[in-house]
N, C-alpha and C positions, 0 to 999 in steps of 0.2 A: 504494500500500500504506500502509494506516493505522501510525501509528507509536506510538501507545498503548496501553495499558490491557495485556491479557492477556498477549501476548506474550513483553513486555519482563517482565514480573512471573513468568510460567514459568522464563523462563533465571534469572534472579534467583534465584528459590526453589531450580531445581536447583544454581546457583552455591555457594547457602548450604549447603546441606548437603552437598554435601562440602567445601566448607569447614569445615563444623561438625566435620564425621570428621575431619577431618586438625587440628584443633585450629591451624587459620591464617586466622580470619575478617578479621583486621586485614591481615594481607598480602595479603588476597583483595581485600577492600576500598581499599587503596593501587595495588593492582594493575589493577582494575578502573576506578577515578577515573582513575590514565596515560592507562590505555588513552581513558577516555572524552574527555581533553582532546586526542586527536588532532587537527591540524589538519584542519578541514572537506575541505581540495579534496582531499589525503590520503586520509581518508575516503570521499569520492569515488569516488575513483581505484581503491581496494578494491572499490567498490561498480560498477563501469561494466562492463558486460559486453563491451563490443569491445575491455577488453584482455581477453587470454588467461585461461582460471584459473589454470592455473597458474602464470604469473606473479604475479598476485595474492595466490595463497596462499602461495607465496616471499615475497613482501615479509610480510606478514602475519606469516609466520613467523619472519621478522627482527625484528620489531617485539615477538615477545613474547617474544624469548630472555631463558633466564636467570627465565621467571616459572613461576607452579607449572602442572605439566602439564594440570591440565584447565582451566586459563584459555587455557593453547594449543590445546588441542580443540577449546575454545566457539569462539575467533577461526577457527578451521579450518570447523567446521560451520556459522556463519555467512555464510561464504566461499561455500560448497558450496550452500549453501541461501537463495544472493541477500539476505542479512539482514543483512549485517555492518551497512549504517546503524543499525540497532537496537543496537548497543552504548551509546552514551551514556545511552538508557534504560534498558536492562538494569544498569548500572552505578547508574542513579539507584535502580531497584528493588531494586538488592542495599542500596544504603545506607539504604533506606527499609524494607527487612524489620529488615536489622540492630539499627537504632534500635528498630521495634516490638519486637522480643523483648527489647531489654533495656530495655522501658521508658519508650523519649526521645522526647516529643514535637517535634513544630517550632513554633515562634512565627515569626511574622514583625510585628515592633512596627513601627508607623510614626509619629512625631512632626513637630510643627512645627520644632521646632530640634536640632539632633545634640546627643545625649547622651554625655557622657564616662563615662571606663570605671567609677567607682565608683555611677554613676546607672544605668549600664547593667546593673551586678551587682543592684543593687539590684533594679530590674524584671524580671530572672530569677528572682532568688529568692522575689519575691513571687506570680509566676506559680506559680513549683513547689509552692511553699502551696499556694496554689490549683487545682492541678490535680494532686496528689499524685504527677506523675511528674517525671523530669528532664527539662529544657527544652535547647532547642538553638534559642536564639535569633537570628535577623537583623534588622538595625534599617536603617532609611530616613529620609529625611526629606522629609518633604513642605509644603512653606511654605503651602501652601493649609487646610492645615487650623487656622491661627490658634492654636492653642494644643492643651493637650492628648495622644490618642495614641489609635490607633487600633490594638488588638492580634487577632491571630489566628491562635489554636493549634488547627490539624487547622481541621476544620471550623466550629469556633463562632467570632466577629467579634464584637468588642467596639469598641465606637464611640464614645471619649471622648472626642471632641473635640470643640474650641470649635466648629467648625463643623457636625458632625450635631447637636450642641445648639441651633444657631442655628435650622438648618432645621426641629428638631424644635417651635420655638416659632414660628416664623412659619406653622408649619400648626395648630397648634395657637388661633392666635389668627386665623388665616383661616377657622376652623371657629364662632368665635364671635360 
C-alpha cells in the first residue's frame, strides 16, 4: 500500500476542519506531530494484523487519552481500516494545509558552512521579501558546494552556489 499523496492529504483536510470548528488547530497540530513521533516498531505493532484488533485498538486508545475526541476517532478508524501506518503523513498533511492557509511557505536553505542565528534571520527575511509570504525555514550544510547557498521554497530551487556556478562555466566554455 502506497503511502503518499491522497490519502494522507484527505485525513488531513478532514482533521482541519474540525479543527477549524472547534477553534483548536494548534492543539490539533501538537496533537497530531505526538502522535506522529511514535516509535516505529510501536507503530508497527498497531499496524500487524496477527495481533488481535482489539487489542490494538486498546493500546491505541491508550495512547491518545486525554486528546480531543476526533483525533481518537481518526487513530480508531485507522485501526479498523489497516491504515494506522499512515499517521505520520496525515500528521505531515495536516501541518502542510495549516501553513498553506495561513500563508507559510517552507524553504529549505543549504550552505557550504552553518550559519548563525543572526545570518540565518537575515536569509528569512530576505526570502519573505521575496516571496511575499512567511517563511519557515530549514538550513543544512553541505561542504561540497564550496561556497555560497542553494535555497528552495515549494517548488522553485535557487542554485547559488560556488559550485553550480563552476559547473555552469565549465559547460559553458566546453560549448566554445
Amino acid at each position: 500500500m502506497a503511502l503518499g499523496g491522497s490519502a494522507p492529504r484527505r485525513y488531513g483536510e478532514a482533521m482541519l476542519d474540525l479543527a477549524a470548528e472547534e477553534k483548536a488547530v494548534d492543539e490539533y497540530r501538537g496533537a497530531l506531530a505526538d502522535l506522529a513521533g511514535i516509535d516505529p516498531l510501536a507503530l508497527r505493532s498497531l499496524a500487524d494484523p496477527s495481533i488481535a484488533r482489539e487489542r490494538r485498538l486498546a493500546a491505541a486508545q491508550a495512547m491518545v487519552l486525554g486528546r480531543p475526541p476526533a483525533l481518537r476517532g481518526l487513530v480508531a478508524l485507522l485501526i479498523r481500516r489497516e491504515r494506522i501506518e499512515l499517521l505520520p503523513a496525515i500528521s505531515a498533511a495536516f501541518g502542510d494545509l495549516v501553513d498553506e492557509r495561513e500563508g507559510v511557505a517552507k524553504a529549505r536553505v543549504t550552505t557550504a558552512v552553518a550559519l548563525d542565528a543572526k545570518q540565518r534571520t537575515g536569509v528569512v527575511e530576505r526570502l519573505e521579501k521575496a516571496t511575499g509570504k512567511r517563511i519557515k525555514a530549514t538550513f543544512t550544510v553541505d561542504p561540497e558546494l564550496m561556497g555560497g547557498a542553494r535555497v528552495q521554497v515549494g517548488d522553485h530551487l535557487v542554485d547559488a552556489s560556488l559550485r553550480a556556478q563552476l559547473g555552469a562555466m565549465r559547460t559553458q566554455l566546453a560549448r566554445s
